[in-house]
C-alpha positions as CSV (number, residue, x, y, z in Angstrom):
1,X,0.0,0.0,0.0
2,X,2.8,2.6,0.6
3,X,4.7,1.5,-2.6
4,X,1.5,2.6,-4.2
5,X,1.1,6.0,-2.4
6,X,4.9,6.4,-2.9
7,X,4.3,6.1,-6.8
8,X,1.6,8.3,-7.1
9,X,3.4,10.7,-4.9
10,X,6.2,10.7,-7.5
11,X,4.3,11.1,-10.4
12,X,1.9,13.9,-9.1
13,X,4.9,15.8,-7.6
14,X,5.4,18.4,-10.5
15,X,1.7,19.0,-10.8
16,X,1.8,19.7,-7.0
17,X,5.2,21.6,-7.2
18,X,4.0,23.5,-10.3
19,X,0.2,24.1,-8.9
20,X,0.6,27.9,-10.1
21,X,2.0,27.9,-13.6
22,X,-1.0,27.6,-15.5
23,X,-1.6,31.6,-14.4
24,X,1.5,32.5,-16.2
25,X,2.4,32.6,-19.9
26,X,6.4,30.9,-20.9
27,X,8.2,34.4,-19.8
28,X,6.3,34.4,-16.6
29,X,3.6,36.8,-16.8
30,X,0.2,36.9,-15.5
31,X,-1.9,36.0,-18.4
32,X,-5.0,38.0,-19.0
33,X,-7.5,35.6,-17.7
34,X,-6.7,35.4,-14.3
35,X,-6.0,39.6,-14.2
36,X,-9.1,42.0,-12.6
37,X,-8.9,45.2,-14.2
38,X,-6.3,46.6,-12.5
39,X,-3.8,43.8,-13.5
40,X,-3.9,42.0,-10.5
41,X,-4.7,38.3,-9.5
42,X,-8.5,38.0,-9.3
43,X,-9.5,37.6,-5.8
44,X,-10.7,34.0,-6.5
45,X,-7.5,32.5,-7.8
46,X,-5.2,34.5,-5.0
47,X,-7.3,32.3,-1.7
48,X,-5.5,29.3,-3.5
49,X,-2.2,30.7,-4.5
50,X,0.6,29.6,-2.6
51,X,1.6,31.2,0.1
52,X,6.0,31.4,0.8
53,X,7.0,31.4,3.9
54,X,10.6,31.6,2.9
55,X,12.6,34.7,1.5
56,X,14.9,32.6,-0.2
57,X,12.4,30.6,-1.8
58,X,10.2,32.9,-3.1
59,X,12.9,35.1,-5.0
60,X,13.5,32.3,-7.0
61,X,10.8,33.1,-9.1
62,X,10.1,37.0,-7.7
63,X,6.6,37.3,-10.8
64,X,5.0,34.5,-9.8
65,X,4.8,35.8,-5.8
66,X,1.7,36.9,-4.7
67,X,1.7,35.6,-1.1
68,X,4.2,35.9,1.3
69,X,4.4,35.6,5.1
70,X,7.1,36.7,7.6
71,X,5.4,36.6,10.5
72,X,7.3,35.7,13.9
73,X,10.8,35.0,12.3
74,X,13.0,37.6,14.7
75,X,13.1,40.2,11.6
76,X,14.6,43.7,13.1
77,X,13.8,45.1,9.7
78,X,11.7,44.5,6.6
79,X,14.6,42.9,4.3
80,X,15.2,45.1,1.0
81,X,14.9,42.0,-1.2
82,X,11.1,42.1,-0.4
83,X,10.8,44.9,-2.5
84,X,11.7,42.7,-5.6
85,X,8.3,41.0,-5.2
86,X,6.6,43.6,-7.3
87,X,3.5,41.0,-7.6
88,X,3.3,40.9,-4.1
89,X,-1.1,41.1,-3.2
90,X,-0.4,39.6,0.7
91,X,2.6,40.7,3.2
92,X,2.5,39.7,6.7
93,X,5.1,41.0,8.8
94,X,3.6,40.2,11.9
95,X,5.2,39.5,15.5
96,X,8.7,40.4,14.6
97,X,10.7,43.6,16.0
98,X,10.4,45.7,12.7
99,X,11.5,49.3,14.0
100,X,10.7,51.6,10.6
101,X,8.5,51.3,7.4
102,X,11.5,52.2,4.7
103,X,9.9,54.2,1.7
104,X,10.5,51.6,-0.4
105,X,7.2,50.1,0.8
106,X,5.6,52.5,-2.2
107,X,7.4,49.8,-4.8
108,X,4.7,46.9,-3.8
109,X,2.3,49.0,-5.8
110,X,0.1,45.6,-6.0
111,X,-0.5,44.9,-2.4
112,X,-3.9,44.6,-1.2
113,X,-3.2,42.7,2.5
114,X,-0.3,44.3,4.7
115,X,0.0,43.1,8.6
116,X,3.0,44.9,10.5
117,X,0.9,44.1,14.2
118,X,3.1,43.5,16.8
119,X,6.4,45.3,15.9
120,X,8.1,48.1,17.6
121,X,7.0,50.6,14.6
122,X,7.3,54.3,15.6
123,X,6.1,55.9,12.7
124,X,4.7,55.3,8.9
125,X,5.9,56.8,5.7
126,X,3.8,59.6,3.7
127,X,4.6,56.4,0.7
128,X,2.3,54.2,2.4
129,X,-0.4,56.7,0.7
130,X,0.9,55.3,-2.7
131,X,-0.3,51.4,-2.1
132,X,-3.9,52.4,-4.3
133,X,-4.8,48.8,-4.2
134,X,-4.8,48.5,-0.4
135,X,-7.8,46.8,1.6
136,X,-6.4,45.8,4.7
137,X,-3.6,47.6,6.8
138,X,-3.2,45.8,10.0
139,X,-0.7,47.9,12.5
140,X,-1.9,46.9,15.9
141,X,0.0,47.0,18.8
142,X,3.4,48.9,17.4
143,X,4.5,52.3,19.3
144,X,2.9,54.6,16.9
145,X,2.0,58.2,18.0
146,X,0.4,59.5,14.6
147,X,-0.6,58.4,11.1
148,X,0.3,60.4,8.1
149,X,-2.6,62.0,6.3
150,X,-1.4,60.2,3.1
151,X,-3.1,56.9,4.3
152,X,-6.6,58.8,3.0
153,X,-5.1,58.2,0.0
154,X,-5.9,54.6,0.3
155,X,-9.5,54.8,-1.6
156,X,-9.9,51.0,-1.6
157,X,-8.9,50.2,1.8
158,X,-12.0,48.5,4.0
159,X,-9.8,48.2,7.3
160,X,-7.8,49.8,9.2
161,X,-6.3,48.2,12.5
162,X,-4.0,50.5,14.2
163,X,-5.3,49.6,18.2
164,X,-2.6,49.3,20.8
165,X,-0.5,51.9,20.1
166,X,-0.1,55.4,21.5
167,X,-2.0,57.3,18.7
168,X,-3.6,61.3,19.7
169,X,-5.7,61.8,16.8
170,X,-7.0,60.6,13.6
171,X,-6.4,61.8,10.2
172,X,-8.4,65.2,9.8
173,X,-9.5,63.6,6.4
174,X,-10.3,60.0,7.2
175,X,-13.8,60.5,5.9
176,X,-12.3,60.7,2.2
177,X,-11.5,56.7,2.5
178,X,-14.7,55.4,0.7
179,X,-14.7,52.1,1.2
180,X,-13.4,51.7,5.1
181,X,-15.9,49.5,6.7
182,X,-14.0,48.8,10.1
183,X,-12.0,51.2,12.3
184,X,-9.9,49.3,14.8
185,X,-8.7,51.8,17.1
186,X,-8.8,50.5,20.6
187,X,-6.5,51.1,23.0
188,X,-4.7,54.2,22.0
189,X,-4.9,58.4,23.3
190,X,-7.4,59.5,21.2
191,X,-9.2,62.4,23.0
192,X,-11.9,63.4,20.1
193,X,-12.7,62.2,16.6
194,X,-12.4,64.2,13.3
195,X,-15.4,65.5,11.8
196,X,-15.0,64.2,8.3
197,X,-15.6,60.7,10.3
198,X,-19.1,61.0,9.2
199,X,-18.4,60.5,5.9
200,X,-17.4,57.0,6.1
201,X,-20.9,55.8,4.9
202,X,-19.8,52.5,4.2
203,X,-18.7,51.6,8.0
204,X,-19.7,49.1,10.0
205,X,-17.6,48.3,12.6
206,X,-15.7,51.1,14.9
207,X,-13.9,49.7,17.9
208,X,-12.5,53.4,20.1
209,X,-12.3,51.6,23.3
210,X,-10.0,52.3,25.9
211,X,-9.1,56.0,24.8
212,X,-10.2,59.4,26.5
213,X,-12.8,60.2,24.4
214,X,-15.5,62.4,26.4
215,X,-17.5,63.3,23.4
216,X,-18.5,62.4,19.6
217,X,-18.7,64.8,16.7
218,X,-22.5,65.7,15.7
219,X,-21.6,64.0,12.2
220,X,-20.9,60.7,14.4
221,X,-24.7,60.2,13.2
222,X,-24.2,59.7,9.8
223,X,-22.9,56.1,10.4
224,X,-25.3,54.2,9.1
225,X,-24.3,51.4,8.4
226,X,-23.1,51.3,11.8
227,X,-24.0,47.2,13.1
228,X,-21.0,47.9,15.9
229,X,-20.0,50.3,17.8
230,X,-17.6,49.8,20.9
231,X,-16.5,53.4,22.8
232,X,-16.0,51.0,26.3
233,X,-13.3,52.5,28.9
234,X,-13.6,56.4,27.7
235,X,-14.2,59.2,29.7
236,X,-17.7,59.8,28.8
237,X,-19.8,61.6,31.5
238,X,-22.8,61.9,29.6
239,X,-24.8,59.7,26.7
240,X,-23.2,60.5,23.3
241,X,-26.3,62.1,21.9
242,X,-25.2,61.4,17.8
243,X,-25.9,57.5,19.1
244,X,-29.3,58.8,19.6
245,X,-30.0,59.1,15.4
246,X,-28.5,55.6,14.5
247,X,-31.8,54.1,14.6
248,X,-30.6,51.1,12.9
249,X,-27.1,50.0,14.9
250,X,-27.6,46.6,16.5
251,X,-24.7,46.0,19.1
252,X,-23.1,49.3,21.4
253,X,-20.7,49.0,24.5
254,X,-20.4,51.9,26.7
255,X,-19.1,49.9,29.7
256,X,-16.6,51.9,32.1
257,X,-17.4,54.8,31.7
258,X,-18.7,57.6,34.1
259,X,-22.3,57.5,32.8
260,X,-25.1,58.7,34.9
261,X,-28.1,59.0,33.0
262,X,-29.4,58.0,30.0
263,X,-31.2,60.5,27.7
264,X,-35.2,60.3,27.9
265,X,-36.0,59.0,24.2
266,X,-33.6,55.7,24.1
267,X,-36.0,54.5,22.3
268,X,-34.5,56.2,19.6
269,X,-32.7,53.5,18.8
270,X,-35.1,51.0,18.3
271,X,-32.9,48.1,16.3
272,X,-30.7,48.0,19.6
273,X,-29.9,44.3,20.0
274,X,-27.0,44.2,22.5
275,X,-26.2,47.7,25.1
276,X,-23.6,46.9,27.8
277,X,-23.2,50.1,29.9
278,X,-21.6,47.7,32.8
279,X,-19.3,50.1,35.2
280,X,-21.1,53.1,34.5
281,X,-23.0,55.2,37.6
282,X,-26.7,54.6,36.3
283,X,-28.7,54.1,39.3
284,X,-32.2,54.0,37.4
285,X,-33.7,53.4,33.5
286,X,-35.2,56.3,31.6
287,X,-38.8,55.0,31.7
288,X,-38.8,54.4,27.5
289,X,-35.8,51.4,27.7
290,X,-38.2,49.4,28.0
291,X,-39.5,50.5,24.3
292,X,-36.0,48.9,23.0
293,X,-38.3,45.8,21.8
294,X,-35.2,44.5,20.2
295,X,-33.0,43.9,23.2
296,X,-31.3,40.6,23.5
297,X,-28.5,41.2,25.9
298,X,-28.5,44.0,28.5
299,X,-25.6,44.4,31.0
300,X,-25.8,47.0,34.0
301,X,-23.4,45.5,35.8
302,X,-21.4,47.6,38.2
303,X,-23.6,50.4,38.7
304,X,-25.9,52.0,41.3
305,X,-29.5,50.1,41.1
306,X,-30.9,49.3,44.3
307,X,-34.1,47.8,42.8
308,X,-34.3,45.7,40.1
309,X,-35.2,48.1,37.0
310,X,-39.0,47.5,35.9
311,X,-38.2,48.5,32.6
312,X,-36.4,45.7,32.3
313,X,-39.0,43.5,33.0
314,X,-41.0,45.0,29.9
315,X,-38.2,43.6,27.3
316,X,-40.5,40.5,27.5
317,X,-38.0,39.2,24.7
318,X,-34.7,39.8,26.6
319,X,-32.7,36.8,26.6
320,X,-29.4,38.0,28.6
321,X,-29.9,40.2,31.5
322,X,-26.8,40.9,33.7
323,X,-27.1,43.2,36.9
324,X,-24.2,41.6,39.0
325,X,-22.5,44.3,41.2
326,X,-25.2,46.6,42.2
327,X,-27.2,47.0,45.2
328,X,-30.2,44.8,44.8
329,X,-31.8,43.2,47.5
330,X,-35.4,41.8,45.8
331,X,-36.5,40.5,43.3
332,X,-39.9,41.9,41.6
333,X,-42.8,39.2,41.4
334,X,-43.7,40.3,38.1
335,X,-40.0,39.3,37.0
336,X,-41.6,35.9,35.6
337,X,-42.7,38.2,32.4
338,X,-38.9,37.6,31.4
339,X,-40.8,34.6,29.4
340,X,-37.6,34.2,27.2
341,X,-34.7,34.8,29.6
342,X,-31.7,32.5,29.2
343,X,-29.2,34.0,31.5
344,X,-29.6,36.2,34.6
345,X,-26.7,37.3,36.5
346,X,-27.6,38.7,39.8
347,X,-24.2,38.1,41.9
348,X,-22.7,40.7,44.4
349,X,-25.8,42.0,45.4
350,X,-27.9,42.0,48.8
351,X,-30.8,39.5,47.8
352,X,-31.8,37.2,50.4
353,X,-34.8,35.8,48.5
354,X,-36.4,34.7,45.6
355,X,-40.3,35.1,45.2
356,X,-42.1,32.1,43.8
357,X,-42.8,33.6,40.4
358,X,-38.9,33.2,39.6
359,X,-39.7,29.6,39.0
360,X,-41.6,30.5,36.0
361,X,-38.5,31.5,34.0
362,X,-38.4,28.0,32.6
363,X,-36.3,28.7,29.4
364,X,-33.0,29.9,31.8
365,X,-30.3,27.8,31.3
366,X,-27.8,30.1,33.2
367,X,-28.2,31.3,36.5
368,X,-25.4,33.2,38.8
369,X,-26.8,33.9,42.3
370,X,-23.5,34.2,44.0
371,X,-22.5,36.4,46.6
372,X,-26.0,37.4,47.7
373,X,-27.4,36.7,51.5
374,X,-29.6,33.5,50.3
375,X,-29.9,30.6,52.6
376,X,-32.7,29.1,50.8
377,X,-34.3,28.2,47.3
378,X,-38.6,28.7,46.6
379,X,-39.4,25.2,46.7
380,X,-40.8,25.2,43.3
381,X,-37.5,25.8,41.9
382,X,-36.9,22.6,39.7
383,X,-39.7,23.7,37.5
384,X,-36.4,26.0,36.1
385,X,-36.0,22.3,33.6
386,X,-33.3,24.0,30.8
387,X,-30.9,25.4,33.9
388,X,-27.6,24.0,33.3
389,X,-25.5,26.2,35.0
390,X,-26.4,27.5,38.9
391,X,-23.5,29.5,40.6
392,X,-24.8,29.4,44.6
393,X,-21.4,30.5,45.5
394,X,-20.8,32.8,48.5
395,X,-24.4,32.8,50.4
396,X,-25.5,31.2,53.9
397,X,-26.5,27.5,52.6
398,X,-26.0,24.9,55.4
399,X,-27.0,22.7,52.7
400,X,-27.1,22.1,49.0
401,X,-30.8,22.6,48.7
402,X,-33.1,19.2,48.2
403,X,-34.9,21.4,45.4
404,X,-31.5,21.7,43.2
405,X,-30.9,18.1,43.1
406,X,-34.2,17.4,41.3
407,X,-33.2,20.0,38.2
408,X,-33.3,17.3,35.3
409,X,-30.5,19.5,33.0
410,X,-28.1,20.9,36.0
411,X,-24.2,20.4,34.4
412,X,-22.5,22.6,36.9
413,X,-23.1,23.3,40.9
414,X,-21.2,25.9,42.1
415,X,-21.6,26.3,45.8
416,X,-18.2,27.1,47.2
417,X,-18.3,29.3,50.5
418,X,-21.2,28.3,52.1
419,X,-21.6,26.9,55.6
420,X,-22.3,23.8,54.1
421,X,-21.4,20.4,56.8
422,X,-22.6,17.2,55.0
423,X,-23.3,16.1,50.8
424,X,-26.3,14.6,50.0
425,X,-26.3,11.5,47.8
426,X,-26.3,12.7,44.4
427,X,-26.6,9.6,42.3
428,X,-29.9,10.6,41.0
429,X,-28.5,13.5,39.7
430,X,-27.9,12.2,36.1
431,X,-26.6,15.3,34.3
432,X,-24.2,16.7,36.5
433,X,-21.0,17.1,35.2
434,X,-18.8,19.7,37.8
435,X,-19.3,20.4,41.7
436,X,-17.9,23.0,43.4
437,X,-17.7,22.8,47.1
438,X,-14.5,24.6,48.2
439,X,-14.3,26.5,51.0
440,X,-17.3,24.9,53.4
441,X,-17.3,22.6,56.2
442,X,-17.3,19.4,55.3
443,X,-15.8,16.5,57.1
444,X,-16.6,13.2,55.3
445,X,-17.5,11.7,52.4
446,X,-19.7,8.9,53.8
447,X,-22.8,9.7,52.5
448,X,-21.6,11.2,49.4
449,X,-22.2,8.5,46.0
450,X,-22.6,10.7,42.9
451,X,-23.5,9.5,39.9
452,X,-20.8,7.9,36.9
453,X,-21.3,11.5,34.9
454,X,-19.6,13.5,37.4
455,X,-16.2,14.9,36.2
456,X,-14.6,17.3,38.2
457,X,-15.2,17.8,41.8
458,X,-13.7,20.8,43.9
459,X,-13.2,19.7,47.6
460,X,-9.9,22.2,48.9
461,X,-10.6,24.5,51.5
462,X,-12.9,21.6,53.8
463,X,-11.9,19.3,56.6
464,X,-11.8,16.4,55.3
465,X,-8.7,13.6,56.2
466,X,-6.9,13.1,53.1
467,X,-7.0,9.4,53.6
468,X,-10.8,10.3,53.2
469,X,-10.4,11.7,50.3
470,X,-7.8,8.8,48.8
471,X,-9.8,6.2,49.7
472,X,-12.9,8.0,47.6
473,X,-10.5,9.0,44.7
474,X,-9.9,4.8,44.5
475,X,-13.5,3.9,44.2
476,X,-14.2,6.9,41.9
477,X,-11.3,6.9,39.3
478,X,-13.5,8.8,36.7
479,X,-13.8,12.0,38.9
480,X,-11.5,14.3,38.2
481,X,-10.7,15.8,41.9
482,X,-9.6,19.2,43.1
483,X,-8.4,18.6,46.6
């Protein structure tokens, strides 16, 4: 059988080797059929061409090169005899320690694809305006302060990805870039945004996070074909009020910020599908929030509500609610409207009961209780049948609750830091897959007998003999244990 594969490896080797050469005529030239109008390799036929990994390699026949990748081989600069890849559509320079761009980066006058992320790059060349065919310029995490205002010379470039660096402002004249789509920006200085910005009718993802923006331009609004919009961990005291006219973004994140209010008519943005304004300083919801009939996810997290928000209670098809860090100490009866909730989160908060309408959420599937002042569950509580993750952690239990073992999907217990003194057989708990006891005071393991299914078990932090525990790991070899 391997003489066989051997042969036909032989004989198909220079069809493999020479995959490429049917693109090129005898003197090594792009033939005409495989050119787009601009002379380069149609998109179609460069997803297949091969890709050199190899300097060497690929100047052996410098035409026929339309791929070549660098990435994470110690380079300290981009070597000159790249330049004689004239054909070159795809350059990645990735995770080296490339200090400079030399201006010889003008003579790839083909390239469409350049990644320099994760170099030590200080600055760009005003040539890196004359690469017309550019689509993607990827120059994440470098040291760069500035861009030159010759990148809005790149008309056909759909991304630009310069976050992790140390950059003040963007080009005055980034709106004149036609085709940009996405806007990776996080994680630089940038205090305020051009106004040409609004310009950019073709984007749709803008990612300004972790900056010190405290405000957006008025032509911010003009985004609309906006679907995501990230300005997380800015300096933003109020709501951004251009946000207020795109009616049709779907996904925002405004989380750590210094938000207090949000402005009356929300419901502005009615194709809203996802808000986090987590670590903000909200402490109520602008009654019309609850007109955001498109809400799927909602996280308040780390902010000021001491009752659970009613207008949350409205979003009848919510299916992600989280309002973990706050000061909430009841739940609302009417909560059991949430007919489509699939995760709640609800830890580090005062709550030291649940009402008995909280059993009628029967489509959760996650629930995170922890670090509340619960001792017990409503006794109804397995009609919750889809709940496959309950996080108990960090409340009074002196016992895993009766009512939890009878939840027919229930994959993970986590009930760590209780006051917790015996374990309950849990054979006929079929579906559980992790338990997390840490931290409670347990003693034995007598009447303990879970079922085969059980995984991972997380005993440290209880008094139990480690003989005990030994002497269970034998008789148990399938659980994984955490002692």
């Amino acid at each position: 059988m391997f003489k066989k594969f051997l042969f036909w490896l032989i004989l198909l080797f220079p069809i493999i080797a020479n995959a490429q050469n049917y693109l090129f005529d005898s003197q090594g030239n792009l033939l005409p059929q495989y050119k787009d109008k601009h002379g380069l390799l149609r998109e179609e036929y460069l997803a297949g061409a091969k890709e050199y990994t190899n300097l060497d390699s690929a100047l052996k026949n410098p035409k026929k090169v339309f791929k070549l990748n660098l990435s994470n081989q110690n380079l300290t600069q981009i070597p000159p005899q790249v330049f004689k890849l004239t054909n070159l559509q795809i350059l990645d320079l990735s995770d080296n320690q490339i200090k400079t761009i030399p201006p010889q980066i003008s003579q790839l006058k083909h390239l469409q694809f350049l990644s320099l992320n994760y170099n030590l790059i200080s600055s760009i060349p005003p040539q890196i305006g004359d690469l017309k065919y550019l689509k993607m310029l990827n120059l994440e995490a470098n040291l760069l302060t500035s861009l030159p205002e010759q990148i809005t010379n790149l008309k056909k470039l759909e991304d630009l990805l310069i976050g992790g660096n140390k950059i003040t402002a963007l080009p005055q004249d980034i709106g004149n870039l036609p085709k940009l789509e996405n806007i990776s920006a996080w994680g630089n200085k940038l205090e305020n945004l051009p106004e040409s910005i609004g310009n950019l009718k073709r984007l749709k993802i803008i990612d300004l996070s972790e900056n010190k923006l405290t405000d957006l331009p008025p032509s911010f609004a003009n985004l609309y074909a906006l679907t995501i919009c990230n300005l997380s961990n800015n300096k933003f005291t109020q709501f951004p009020a251009p946000l207020l006219r795109l009616s049709t973004l779907p996904y925002l994140n405004l989380s750590l910020n210094y938000i207090s209010q949000l402005p009356k008519h929300i419901e502005l943005m009615q194709n809203l599908q996802f808000i986090d304004l987590s670590f903000n300083i909200l402490s109520q919801l602008p009654k019309n929030f609850s007109k955001l009939y498109q809400l799927n996810y909602v996280n308040l997290s780390g902010n000021k509500f001491k009752k659970f928000p009613k207008q949350l209670i409205d979003l009848m098809f919510v299916a992600s609610i989280d309002l973990s860090n706050n000061k909430i100490s009841k739940i609302p009866n009417n909560i059991n409207k949430l007919v489509k909730l699939n995760s709640l989160n609800l830890s580090f908060n005062y709550i030291n009961s649940l009402p008995q309408t909280f059993c009628q959420i029967t489509t959760l599937e996650y629930l995170n209780l922890s670090h509340n002042q619960l001792s017990t569950l409503p006794g109804c509580f397995d009609n919750l049948k889809k709940l496959k993750i309950l996080n108990l952690s960090y409340n009074t239990f002196y016992q895993i609750p009766q009512v939890v073992l009878k939840l027919p999907s229930l994959e993970k217990l986590l009930i760590r830091d209780n006051n917790i003194s015996q374990l309950p057989d849990l054979e006929p708990v079929k579906t559980l897959r992790v338990l997390d006891i840490r931290n409670n005071n347990i003693t034995d393991l007598d009447s303990f007998t879970p079922d085969k299914n059980l995984e991972l078990l997380y005993l440290r932090g209880n008094i139990i003999p480690a003989q005990t525990v030994q002497k269970f790991e034998k008789s148990h070899p399938h659980i994984q244990i955490q002692f």
